[in-house]
C-alpha positions in Angstrom: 0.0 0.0 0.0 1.3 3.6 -1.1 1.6 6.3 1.2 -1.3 8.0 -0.9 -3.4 4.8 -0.6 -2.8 4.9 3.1 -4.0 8.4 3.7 -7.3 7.3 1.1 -7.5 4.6 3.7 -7.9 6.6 6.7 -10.1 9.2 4.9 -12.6 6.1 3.7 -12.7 4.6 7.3 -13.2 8.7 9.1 -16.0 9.6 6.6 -17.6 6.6 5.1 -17.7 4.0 8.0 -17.8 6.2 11.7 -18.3 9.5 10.9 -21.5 9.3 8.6 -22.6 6.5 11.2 -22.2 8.4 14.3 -24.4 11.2 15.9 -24.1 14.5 14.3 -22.2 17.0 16.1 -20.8 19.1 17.7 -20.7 17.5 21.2 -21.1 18.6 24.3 -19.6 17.0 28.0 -22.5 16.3 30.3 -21.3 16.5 34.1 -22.9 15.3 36.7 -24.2 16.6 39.7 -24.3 13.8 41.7 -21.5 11.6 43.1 -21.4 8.4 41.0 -19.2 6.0 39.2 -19.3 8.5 36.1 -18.5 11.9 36.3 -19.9 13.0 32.8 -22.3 11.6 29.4 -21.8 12.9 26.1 -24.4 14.7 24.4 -25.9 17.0 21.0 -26.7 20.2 23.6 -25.0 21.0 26.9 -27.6 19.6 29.4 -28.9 16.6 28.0 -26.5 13.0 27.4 -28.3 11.8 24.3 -25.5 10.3 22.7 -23.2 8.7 26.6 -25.3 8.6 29.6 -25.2 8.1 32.3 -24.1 4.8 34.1 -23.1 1.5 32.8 -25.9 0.9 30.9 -25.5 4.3 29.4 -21.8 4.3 28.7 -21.3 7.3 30.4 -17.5 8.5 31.0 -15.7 7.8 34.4 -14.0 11.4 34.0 -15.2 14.7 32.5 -11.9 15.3 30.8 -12.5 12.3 28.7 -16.1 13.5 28.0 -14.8 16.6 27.0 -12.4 15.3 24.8 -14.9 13.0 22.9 -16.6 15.6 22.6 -13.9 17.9 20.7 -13.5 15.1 18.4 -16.8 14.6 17.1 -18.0 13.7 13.6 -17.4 16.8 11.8 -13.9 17.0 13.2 -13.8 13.7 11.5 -15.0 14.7 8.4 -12.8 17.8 8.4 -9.6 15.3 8.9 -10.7 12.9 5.9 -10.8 16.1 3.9 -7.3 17.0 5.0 -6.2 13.0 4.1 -7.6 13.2 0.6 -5.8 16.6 0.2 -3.0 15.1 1.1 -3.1 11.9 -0.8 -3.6 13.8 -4.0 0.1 15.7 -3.0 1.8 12.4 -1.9 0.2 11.2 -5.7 1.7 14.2 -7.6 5.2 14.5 -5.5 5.3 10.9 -4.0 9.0 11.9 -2.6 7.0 13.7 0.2 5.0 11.1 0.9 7.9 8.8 2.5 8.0 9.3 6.2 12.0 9.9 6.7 14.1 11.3 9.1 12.4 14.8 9.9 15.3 16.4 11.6 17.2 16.4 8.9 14.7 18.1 6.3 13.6 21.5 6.9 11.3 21.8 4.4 7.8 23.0 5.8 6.0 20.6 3.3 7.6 18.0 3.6 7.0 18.0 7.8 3.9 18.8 7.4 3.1 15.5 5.0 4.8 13.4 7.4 2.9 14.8 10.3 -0.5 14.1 8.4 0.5 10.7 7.1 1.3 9.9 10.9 -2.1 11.0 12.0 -3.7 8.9 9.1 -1.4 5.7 10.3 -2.9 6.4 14.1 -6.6 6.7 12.5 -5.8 3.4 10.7 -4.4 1.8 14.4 -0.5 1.5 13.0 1.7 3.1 14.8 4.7 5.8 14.0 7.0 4.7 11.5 11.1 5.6 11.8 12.0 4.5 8.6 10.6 5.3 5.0 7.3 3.5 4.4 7.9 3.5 0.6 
C-alpha cells in the first residue's frame, strides 16, 4: 500500500464508515451533579447526554476530561480530517517523494514535515503506529 493509498484509507474509514454512522455534532460533555461511578455523558446540547449517559448501561464516562475530549472530536472534526487526508493523498500522488516518512530532523522543508505529520495521524486513524524509517 502507497503512502497515498494509506492516507485514502484513513479518509474512507473517518468519513464513510464512523463519521457518517455516528451522531451528528458538535458535542457537548455532560457533568454530573451527583456523586457516582461516572463523572460525565456525552451529548448534542449542553444539558442533555443523548449520545453517553449516564451509568453503565449508558456508557457514560468515568472522568469529565474524557467527556470533554470525545466531545472535541466529534464527527465533523472527523470529516474535516478525511478532507485534510484526501488533500494530502492527491500531493503524496503528484510529488510521492513527500510522501515517504523519513528522518524529519534532517529536512527542513515545511511541506515535507507537514506530510509526514499528516501521514502519521492517518497511520494512528488506521491503528498503526509511528514509523522511523521510510514506508515507501
Amino acid at each position: 500500500m502507497t503512502p497515498a493509498d494509506k492516507l485514502r484509507a484513513a479518509a474512507t474509514l473517518l468519513r464513510d464508515h464512523l463519521a457518517s454512522a455516528a451522531t451528528d455534532g458538535p458535542w457537548h460533555a455532560v457533568q454530573y451533579d451527583a456523586p457516582d461511578d461516572f463523572e460525565a455523558g456525552l451529548g448534542t446540547t449542553p444539558d442533555e447526554p443523548d449520545i453517553a449517559g449516564h451509568g453503565y448501561e449508558g456508557g457514560g464516562f468515568v472522568r469529565l476530561c474524557d467527556a470533554q475530549y470525545a466531545a472535541a472530536m466529534h464527527p465533523g472534526v472527523g470529516t474535516a480530517l478525511a478532507e485534510l487526508f484526501d488533500a494530502a493523498a492527491d500531493l503524496a500522488t503528484a510529488y510521492p517523494v513527500l510522501a515517504h516518512d523519513h528522518y524529519r530532523p534532517a529536512c527542513d522543508d515545511y511541506t515535507c514535515d507537514l506530510m509526514c505529520r499528516v501521514a502519521a495521524a492517518a497511520r494512528a486513524v488506521l491503528g498503526a503506529g509511528p514509523t522511523n524509517g521510510d514506508t515507501r
